[in-house]
C-alpha positions in Angstrom: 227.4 28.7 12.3 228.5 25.8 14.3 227.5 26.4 17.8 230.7 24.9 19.0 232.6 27.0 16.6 231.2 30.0 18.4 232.2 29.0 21.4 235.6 27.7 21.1 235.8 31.2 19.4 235.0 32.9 22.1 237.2 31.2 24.7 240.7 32.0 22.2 239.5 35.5 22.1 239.5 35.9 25.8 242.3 33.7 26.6 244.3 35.6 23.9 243.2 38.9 24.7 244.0 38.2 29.0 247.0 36.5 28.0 248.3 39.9 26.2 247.0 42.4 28.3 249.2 40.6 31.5 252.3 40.1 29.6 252.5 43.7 28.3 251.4 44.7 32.1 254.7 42.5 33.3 257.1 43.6 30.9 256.3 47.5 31.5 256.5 46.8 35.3 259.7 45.2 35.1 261.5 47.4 33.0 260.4 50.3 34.7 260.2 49.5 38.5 261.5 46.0 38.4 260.3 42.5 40.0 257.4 44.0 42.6 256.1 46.6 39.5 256.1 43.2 37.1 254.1 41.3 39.5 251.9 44.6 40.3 251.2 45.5 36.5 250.8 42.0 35.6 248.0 41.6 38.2 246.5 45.1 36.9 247.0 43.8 33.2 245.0 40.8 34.1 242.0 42.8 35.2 242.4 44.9 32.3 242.3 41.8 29.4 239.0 40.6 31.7 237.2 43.5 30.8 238.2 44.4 27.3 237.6 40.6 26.3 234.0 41.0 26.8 233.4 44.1 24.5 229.8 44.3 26.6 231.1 44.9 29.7 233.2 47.8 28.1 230.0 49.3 26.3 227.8 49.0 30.2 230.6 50.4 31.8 230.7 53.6 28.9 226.8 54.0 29.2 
């Protein structure tokens, strides 16, 4: 496989997957404690799409 194809893989995976995880973290913080719990769950959902988009950090931090 194309080592560009790879890569450009790789970055729509993790842009997707960081993208996701702070959008659902922002919409569950607004409807439930409004504008500070959007912008505190949004932050948290960012951290959380940067670890699940690299499947071996998830697998290091279960070892």
């Amino acid at each position: 496989m194309p080592r560009g194809l790879v890569r450009a893989t790789k970055v729509a995976w993790t842009v997707s997957v960081i993208a996701i995880a702070t959008a659902l973290g922002a919409l569950l913080g607004w409807e439930n404690h409004g504008l500070i719990g959007a912008i505190a769950l949004g932050f948290v959902g960012f951290v959380v799409g940067i670890f699940v988009s690299y499947p071996s950090m998830i697998l290091q931090l279960l070892t």
